[in-house]
Structure formats: C-alpha cells, structure tokens
N, CA and C atoms as a LAMMPS dump frame, in Angstrom:
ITEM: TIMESTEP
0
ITEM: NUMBER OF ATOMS
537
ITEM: BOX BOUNDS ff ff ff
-5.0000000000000000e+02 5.0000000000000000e+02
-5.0000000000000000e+02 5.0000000000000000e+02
-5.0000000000000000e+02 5.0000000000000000e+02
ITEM: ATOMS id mol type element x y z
1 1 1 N -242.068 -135.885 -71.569
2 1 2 C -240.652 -136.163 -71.412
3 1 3 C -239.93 -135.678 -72.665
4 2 1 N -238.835 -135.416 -72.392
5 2 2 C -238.237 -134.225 -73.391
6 2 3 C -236.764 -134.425 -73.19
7 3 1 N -236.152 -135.398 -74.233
8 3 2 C -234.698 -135.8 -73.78
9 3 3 C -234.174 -135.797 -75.56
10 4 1 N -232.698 -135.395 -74.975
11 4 2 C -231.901 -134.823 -76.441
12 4 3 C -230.497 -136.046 -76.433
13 5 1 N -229.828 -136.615 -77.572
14 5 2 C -229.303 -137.64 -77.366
15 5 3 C -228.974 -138.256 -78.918
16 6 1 N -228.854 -139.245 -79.355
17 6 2 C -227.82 -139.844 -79.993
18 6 3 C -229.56 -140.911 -80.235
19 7 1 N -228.983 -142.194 -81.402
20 7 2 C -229.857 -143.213 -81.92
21 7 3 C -229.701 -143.827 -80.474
22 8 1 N -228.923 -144.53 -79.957
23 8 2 C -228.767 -145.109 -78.645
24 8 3 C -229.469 -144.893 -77.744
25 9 1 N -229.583 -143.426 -77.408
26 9 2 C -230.199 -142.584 -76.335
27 9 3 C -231.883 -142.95 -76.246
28 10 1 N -232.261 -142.994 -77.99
29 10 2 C -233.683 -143.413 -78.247
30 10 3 C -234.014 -145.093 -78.02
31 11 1 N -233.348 -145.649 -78.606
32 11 2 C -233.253 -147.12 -77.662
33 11 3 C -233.493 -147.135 -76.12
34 12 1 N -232.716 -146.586 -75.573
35 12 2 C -232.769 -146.723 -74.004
36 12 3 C -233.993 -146.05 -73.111
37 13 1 N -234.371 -145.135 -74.307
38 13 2 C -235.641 -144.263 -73.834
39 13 3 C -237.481 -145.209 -74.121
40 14 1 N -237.262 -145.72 -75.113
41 14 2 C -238.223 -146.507 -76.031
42 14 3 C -238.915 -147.566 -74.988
43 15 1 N -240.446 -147.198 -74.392
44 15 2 C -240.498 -148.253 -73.705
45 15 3 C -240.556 -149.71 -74.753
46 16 1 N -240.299 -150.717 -73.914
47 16 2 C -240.39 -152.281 -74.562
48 16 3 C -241.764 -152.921 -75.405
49 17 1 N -242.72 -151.97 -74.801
50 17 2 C -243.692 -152.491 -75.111
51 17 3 C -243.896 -151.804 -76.563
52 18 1 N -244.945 -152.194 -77.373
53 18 2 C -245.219 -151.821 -78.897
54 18 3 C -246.081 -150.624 -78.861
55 19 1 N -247.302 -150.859 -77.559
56 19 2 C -248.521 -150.208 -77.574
57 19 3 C -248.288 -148.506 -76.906
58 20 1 N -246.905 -148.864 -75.911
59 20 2 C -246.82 -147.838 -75.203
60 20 3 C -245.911 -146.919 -76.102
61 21 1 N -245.429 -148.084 -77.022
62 21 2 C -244.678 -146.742 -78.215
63 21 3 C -245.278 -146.039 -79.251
64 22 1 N -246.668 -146.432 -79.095
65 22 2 C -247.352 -145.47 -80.035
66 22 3 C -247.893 -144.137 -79.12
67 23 1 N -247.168 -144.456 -77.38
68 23 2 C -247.802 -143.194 -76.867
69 23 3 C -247.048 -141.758 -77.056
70 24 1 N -245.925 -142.394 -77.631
71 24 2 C -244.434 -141.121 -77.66
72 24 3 C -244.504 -140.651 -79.252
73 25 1 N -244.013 -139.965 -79.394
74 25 2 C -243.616 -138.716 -80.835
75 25 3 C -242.605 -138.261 -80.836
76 26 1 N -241.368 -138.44 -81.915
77 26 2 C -240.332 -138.214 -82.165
78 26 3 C -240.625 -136.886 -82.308
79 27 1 N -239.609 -135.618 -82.156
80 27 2 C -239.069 -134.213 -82.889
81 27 3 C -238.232 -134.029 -83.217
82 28 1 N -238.099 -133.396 -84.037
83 28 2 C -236.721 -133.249 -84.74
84 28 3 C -236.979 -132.032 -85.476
85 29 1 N -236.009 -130.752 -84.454
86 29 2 C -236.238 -129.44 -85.101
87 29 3 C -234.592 -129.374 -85.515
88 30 1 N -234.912 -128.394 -86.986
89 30 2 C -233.765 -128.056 -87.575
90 30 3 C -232.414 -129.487 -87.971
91 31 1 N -232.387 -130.186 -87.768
92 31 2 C -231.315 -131.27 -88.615
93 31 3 C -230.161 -130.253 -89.429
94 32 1 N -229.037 -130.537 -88.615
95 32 2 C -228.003 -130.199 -89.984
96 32 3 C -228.066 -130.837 -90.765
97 33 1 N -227.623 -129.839 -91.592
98 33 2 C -227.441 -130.444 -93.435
99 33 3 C -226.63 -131.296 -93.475
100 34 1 N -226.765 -132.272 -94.455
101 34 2 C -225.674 -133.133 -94.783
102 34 3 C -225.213 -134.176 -93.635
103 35 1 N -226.318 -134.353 -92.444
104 35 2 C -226.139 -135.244 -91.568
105 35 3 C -227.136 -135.939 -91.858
106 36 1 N -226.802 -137.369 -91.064
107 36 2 C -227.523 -138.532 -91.322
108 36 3 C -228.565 -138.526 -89.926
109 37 1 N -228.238 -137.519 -89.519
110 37 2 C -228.834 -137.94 -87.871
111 37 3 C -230.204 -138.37 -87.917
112 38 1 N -231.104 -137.234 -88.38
113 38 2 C -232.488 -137.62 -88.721
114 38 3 C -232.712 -138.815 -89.182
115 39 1 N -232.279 -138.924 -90.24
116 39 2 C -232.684 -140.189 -91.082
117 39 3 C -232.197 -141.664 -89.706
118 40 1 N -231.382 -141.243 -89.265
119 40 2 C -231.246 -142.719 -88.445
120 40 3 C -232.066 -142.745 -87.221
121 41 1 N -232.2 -141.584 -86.942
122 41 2 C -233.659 -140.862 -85.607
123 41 3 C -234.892 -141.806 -85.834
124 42 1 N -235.423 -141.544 -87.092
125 42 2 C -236.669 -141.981 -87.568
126 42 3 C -236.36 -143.139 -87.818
127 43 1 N -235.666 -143.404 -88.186
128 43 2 C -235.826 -145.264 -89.218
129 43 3 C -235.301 -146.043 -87.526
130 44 1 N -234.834 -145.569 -86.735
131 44 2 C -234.678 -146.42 -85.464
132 44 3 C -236.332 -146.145 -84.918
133 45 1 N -236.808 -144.726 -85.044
134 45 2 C -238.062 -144.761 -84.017
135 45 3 C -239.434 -146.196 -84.456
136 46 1 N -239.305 -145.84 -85.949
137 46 2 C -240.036 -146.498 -86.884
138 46 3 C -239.816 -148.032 -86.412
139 47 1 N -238.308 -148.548 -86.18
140 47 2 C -238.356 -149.586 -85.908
141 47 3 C -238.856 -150.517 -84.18
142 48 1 N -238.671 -149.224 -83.216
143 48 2 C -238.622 -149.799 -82.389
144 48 3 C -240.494 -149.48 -81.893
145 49 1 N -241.55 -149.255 -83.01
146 49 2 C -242.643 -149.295 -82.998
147 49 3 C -243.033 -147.978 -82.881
148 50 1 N -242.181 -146.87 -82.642
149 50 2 C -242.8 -145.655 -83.008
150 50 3 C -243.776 -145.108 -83.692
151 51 1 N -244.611 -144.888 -83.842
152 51 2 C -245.861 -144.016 -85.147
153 51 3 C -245.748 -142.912 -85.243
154 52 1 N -245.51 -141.521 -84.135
155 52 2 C -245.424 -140.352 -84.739
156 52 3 C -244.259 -139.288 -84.427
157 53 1 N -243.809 -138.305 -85.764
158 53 2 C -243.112 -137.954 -86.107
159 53 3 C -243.088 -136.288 -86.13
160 54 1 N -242.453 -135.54 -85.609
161 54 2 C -243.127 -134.122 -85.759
162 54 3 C -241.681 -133.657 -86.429
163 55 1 N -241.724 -132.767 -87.754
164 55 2 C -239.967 -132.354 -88.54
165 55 3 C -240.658 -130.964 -87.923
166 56 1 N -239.451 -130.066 -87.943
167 56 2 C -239.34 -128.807 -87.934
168 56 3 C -238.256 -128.275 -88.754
169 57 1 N -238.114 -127.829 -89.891
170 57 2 C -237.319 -127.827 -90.948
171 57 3 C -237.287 -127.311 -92.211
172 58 1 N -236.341 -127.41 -93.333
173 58 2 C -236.882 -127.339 -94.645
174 58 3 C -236.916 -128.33 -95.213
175 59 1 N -237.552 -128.518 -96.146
176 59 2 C -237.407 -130.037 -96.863
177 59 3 C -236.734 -129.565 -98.671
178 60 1 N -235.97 -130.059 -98.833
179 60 2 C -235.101 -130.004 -100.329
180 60 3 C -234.324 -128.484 -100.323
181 61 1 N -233.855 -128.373 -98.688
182 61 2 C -233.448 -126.645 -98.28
183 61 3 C -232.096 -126.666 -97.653
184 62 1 N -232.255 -126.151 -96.542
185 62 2 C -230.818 -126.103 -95.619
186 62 3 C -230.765 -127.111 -94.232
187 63 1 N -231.969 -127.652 -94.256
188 63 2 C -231.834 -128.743 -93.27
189 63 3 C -231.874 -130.144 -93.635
190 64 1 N -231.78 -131.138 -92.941
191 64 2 C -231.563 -132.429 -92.93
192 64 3 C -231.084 -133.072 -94.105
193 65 1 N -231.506 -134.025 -94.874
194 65 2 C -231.141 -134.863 -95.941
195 65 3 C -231.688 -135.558 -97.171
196 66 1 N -231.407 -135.298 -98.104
197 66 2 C -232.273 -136.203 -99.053
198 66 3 C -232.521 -137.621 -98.92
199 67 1 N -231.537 -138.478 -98.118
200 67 2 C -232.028 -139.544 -97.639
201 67 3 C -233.36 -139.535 -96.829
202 68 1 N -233.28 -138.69 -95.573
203 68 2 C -234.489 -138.573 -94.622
204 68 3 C -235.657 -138.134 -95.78
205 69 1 N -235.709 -137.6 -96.744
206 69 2 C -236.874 -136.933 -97.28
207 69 3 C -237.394 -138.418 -98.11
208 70 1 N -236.509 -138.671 -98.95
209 70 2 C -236.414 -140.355 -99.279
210 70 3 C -237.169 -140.914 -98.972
211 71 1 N -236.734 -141.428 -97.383
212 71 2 C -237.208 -142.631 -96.149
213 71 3 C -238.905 -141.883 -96.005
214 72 1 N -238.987 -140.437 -95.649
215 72 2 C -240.351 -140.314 -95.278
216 72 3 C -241.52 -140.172 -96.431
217 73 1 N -241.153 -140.238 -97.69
218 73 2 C -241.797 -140.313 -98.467
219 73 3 C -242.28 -142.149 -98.52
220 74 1 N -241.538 -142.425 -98.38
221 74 2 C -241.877 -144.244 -98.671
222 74 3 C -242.265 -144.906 -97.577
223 75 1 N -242.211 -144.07 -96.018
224 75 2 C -242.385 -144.38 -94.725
225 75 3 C -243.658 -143.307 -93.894
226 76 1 N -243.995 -142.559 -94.517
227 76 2 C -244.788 -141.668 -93.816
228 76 3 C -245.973 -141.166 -94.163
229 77 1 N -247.044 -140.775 -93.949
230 77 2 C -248.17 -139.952 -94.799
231 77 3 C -247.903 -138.73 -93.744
232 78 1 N -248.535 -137.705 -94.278
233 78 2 C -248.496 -136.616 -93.433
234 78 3 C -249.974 -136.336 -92.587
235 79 1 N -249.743 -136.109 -91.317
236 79 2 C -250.921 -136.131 -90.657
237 79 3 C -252.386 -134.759 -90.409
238 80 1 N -251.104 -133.977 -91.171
239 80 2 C -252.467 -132.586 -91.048
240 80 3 C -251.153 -131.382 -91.889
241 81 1 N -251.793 -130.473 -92.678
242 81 2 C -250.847 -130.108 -93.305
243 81 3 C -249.82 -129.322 -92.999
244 82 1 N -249.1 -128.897 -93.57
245 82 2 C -247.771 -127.789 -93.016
246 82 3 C -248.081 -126.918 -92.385
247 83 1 N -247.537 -126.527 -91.514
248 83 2 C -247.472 -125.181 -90.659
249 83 3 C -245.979 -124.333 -91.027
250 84 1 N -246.114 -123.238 -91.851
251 84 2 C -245.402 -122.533 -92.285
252 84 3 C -244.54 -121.755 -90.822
253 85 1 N -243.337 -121.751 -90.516
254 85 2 C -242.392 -121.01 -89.701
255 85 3 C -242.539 -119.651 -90.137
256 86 1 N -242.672 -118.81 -89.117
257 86 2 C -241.885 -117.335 -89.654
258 86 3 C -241.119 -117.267 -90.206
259 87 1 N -240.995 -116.767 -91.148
260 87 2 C -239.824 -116.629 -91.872
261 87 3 C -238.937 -115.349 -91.987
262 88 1 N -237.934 -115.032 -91.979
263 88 2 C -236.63 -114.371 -92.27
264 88 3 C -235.877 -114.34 -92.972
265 89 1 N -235.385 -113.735 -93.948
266 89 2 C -234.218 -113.811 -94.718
267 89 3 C -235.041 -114.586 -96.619
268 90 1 N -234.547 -116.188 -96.24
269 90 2 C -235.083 -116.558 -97.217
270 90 3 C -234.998 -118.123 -96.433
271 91 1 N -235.797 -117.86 -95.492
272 91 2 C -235.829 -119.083 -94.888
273 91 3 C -237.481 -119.495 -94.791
274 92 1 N -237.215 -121.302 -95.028
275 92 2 C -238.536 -121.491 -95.62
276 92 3 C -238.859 -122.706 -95.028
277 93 1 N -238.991 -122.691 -93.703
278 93 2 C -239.041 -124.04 -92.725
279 93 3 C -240.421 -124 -92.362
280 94 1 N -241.127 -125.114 -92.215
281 94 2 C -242.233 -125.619 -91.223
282 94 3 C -242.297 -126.273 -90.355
283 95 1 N -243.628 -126.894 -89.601
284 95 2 C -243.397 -127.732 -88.952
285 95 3 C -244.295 -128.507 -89.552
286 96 1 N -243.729 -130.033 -89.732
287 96 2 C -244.841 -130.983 -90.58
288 96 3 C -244.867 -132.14 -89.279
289 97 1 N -246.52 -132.733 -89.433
290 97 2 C -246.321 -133.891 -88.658
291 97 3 C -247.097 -135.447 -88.905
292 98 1 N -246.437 -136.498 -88.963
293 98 2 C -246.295 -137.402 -89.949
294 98 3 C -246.355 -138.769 -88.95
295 99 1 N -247.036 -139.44 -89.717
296 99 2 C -247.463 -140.719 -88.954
297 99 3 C -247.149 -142.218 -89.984
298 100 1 N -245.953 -142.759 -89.122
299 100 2 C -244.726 -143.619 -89.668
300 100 3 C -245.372 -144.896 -89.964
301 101 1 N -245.345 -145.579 -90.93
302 101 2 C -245.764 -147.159 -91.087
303 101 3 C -244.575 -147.507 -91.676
304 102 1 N -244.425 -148.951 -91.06
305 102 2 C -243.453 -149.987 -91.833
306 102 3 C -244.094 -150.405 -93.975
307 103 1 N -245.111 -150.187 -94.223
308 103 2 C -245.367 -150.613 -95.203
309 103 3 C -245.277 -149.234 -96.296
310 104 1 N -244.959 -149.226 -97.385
311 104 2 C -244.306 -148.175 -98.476
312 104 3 C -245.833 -147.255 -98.818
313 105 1 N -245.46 -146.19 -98.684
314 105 2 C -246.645 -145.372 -99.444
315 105 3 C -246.508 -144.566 -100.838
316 106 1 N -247.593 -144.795 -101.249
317 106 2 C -247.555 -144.17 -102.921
318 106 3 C -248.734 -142.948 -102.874
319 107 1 N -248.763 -142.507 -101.902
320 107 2 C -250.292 -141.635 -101.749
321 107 3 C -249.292 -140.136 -101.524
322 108 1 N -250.606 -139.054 -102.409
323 108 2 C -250.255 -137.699 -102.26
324 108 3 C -249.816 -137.244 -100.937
325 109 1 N -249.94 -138.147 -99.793
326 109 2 C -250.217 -137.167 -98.213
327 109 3 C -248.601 -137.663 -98.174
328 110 1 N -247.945 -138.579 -99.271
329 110 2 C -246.496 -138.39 -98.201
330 110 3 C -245.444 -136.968 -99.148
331 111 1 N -246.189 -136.495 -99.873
332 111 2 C -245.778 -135.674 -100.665
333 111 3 C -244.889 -134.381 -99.782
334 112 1 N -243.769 -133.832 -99.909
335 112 2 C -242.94 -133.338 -99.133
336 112 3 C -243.302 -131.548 -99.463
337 113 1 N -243.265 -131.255 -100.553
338 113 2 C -243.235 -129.696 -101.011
339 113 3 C -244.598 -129.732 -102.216
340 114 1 N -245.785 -130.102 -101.795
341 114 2 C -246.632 -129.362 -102.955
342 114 3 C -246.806 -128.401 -103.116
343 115 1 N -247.461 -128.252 -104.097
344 115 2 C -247.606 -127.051 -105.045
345 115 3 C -248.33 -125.827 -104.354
346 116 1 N -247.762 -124.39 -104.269
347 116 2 C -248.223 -123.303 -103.632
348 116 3 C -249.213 -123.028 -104.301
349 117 1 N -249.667 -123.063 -105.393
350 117 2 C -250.706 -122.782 -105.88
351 117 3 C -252.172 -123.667 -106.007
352 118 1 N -251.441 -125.007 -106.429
353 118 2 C -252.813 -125.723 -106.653
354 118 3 C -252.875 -127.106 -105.559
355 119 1 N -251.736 -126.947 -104.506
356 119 2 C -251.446 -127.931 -103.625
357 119 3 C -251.938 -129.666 -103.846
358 120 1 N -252.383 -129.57 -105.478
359 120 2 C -252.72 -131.094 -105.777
360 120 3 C -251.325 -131.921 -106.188
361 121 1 N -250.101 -131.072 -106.788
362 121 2 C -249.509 -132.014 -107.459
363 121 3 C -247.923 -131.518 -106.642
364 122 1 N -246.676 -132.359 -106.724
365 122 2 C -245.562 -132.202 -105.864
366 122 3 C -245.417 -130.89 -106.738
367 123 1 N -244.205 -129.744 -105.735
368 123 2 C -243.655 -128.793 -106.763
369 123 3 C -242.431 -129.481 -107.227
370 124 1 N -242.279 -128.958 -108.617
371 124 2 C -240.869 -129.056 -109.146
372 124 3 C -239.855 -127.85 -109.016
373 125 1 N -240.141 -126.641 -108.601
374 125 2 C -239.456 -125.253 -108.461
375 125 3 C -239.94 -124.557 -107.388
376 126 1 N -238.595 -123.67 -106.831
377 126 2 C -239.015 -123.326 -105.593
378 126 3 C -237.908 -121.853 -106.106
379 127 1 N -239.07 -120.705 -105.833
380 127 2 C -239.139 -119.145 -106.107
381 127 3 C -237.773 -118.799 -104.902
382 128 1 N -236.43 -118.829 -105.914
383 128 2 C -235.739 -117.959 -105.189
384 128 3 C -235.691 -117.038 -104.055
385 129 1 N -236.623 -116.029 -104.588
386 129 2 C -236.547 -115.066 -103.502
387 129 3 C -237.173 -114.971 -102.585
388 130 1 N -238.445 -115.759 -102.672
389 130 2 C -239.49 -116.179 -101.847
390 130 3 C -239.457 -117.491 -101.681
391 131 1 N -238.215 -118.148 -100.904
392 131 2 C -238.07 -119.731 -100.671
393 131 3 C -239.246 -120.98 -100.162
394 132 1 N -240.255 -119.631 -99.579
395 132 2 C -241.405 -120.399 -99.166
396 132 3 C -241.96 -121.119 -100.193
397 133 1 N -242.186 -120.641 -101.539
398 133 2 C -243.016 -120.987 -102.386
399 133 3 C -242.179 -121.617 -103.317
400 134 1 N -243.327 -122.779 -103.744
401 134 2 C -243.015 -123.66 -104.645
402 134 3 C -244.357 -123.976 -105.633
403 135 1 N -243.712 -124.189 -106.49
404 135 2 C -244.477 -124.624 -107.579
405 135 3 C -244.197 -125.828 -108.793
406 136 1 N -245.512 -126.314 -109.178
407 136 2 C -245.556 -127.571 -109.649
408 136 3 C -245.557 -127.134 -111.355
409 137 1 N -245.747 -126.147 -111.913
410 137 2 C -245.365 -125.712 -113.042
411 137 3 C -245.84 -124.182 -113.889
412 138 1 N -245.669 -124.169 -114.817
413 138 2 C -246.051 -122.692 -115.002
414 138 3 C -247.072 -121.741 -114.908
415 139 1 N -248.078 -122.75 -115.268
416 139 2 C -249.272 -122.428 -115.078
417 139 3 C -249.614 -121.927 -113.608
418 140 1 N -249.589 -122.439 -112.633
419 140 2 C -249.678 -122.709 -111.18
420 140 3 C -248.756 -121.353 -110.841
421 141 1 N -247.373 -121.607 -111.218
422 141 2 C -246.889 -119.933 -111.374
423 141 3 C -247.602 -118.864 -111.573
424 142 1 N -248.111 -118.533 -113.166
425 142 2 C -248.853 -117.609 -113.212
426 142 3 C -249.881 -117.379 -112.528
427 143 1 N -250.76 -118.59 -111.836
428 143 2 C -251.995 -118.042 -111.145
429 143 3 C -251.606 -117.165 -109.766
430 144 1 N -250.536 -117.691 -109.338
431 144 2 C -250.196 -117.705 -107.969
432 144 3 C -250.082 -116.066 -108.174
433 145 1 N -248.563 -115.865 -108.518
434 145 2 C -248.111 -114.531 -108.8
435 145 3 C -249.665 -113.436 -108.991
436 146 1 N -250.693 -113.694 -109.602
437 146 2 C -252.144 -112.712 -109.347
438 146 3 C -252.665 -112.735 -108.616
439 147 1 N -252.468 -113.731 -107.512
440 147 2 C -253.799 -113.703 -106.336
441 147 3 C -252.957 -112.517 -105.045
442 148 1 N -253.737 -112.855 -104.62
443 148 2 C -254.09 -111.564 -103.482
444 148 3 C -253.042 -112.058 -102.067
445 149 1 N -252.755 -113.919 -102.107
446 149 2 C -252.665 -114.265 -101.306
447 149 3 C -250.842 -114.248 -101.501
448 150 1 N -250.359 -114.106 -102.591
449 150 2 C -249.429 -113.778 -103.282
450 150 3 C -248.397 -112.632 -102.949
451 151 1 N -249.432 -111.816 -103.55
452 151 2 C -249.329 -110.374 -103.107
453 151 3 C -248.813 -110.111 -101.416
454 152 1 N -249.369 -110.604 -100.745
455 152 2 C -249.35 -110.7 -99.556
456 152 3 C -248.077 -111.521 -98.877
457 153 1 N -247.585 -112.008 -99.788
458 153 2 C -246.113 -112.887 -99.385
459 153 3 C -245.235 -111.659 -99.843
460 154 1 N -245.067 -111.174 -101.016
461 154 2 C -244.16 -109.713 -101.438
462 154 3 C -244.02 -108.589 -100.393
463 155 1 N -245.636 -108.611 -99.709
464 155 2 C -245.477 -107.802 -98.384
465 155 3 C -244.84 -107.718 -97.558
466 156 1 N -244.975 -108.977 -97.031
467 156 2 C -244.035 -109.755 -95.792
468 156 3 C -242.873 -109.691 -96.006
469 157 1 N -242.438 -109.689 -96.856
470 157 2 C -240.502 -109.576 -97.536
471 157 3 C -240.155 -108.624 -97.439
472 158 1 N -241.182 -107.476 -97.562
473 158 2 C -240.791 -106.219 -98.373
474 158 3 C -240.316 -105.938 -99.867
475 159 1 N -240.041 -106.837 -100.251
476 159 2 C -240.107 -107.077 -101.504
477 159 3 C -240.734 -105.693 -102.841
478 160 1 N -240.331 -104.769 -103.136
479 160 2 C -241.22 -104.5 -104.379
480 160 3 C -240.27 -104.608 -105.79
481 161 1 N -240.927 -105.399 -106.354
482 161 2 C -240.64 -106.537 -107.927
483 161 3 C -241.963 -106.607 -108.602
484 162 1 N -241.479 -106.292 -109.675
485 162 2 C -242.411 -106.366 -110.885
486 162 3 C -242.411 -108.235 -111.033
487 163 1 N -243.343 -108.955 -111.013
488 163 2 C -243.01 -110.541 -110.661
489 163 3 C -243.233 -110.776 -112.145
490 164 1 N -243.557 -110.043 -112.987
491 164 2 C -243.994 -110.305 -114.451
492 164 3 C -242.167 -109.976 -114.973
493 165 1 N -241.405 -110.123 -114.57
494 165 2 C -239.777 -110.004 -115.239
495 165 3 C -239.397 -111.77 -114.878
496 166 1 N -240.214 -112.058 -113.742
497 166 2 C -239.596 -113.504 -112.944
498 166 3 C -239.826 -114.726 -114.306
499 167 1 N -239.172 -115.527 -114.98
500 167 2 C -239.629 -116.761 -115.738
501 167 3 C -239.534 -117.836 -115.067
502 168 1 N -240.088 -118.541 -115.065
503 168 2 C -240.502 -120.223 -114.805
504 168 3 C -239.512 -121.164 -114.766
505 169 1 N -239.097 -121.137 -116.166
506 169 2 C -237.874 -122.136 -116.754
507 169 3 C -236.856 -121.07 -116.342
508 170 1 N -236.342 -119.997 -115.975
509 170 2 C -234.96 -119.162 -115.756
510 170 3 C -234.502 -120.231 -114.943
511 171 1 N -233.074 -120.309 -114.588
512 171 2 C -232.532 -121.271 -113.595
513 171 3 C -232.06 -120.079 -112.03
514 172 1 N -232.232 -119.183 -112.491
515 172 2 C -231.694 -117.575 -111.583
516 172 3 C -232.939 -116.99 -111.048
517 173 1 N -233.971 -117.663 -111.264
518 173 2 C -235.361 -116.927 -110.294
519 173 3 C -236.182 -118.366 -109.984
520 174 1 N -235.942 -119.557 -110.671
521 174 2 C -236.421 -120.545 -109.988
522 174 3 C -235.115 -121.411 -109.804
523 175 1 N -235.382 -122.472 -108.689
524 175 2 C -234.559 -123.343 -108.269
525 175 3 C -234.894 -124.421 -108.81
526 176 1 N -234.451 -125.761 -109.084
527 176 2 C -235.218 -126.903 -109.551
528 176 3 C -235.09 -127.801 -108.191
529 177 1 N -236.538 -128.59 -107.986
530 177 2 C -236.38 -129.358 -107.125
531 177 3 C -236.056 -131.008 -107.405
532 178 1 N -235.305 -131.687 -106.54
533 178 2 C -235.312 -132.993 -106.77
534 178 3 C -236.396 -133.649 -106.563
535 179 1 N -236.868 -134.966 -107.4
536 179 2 C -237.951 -135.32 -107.118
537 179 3 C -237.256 -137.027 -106.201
C-alpha cells in the first residue's frame, strides 16, 4: 500500500494495533528543504508504533531538515548501510534505511554522514565538488584522494583536477558540516 498525504493522512492509515505497525515502513523521498514535514512524518510514525523508516535524500544538503537529522540521530540506528543515488550535477542523495526506537541512541549506526574514507568516525567536511564525499579529517582526506576508489569518483564527474591544489581547512573546496 502506497498512499501520499499529510501527518493526519498517516494517523488514519496506521492500523490500531502495535504489532501490525511494525508490519508497515514509512518513505520519505526527497523532503523539501526547510520543511518540517519529515520530521513530523517520523516522530508521528515513531509514535503511533511504527519501527521502519526508509529516507531518500541528502542529509546536511538540499533536502529535509536539521531537525529531522536531529530526531533520527537520537531516534534511529541505521539498518544496513547507505545506498548512494546516481548522481548528477553535485547531487549527493541516498537511500538510507533506519529502524525507529522510542529510547535515545548514542551508537555509531545512528551516525548520518561518515567518513568516506575510514567510515569509523562522523565526517566533519563535505568535498565541494564532489558532494558525495565526506570526510572526518585530514588525514582520511589525504588517503582518500590516492586510492583508486577515488580516482574513480573524478571519473564519474568528469572532473580532471589536480586534487593535490584542494586543502582540507580551505572554506572554498571543503564545506563544514554541522555536527
């Protein structure tokens, strides 16, 4: 079942029971920016016994909200890792999918943008020109920029850049992320 609608709409859809609401999965592709919609999507699904969550989006990008990223960090672990979108332009969406508890999490899996390189720690910067990638600090930078797998993102862009001009700390080739 596949119905599009308002917080209300999900109320009226939600069976009554608790058990049968762990049989349904919220989606939520693309969220405008600067709307609350998501964030009230989830924190109603969450409440009315929902467990799973599928985003299709960017996270700290051009979709949804720093509230929603907020709520699913303290409300969500992630259930299997990102699935990177095709990308275009400098668009840097996935699809993530996330399994909701009422009780707060402090664990790496609710982590929103780790690190492209060493995927252990959150990133703090996210590579301008290559919006896909993020990174958790310089080091992790430099490795990245040599591997092969790297290389292979410059491809896909078309991209040809000397990546040894790019700095870390520049504010004009990295972005800073909110934590």
């Amino acid at each position: 079942l596949v119905e599009t609608g308002t917080v209300e709409t999900l109320r009226q859809i939600m069976p009554r029971s608790s058990s049968l609401c762990k049989t349904f999965a919220l989606v939520i592709a693309y969220p405008p920016p600067d709307s609350e919609m998501a964030f009230h999507a989830v924190k109603t699904f969450l409440e009315l016994g929902g467990t799973h969550f599928i985003y299709i989006g960017e996270f700290q990008g051009l979709t949804g909200t720093s509230r929603l990223e907020r709520y699913l960090t303290r409300h969500a672990r992630k259930a299997s890792p990102s699935i990177a979108c095709p990308t275009w332009g400098t668009d840097c969406s996935s699809v993530t999918f996330w399994v909701l508890t009422k009780e707060p999490q402090t664990t790496a899996q609710s982590c929103l943008l780790p690190c492209d390189n060493c995927s252990l720690k959150p990133a703090t910067k996210r590579l301008r020109i290559l919006r896909h990638l993020c990174y958790c600090s310089v080091k992790c930078w430099d490795a990245h920029k040599q591997s092969d797998e790297f290389a292979g993102h410059l491809q896909c862009s078309s991209l040809q850049i000397d990546m040894d001009t790019f700095w870390f700390d520049n504010d004009d080739h990295f972005l800073k992320l909110s934590r």
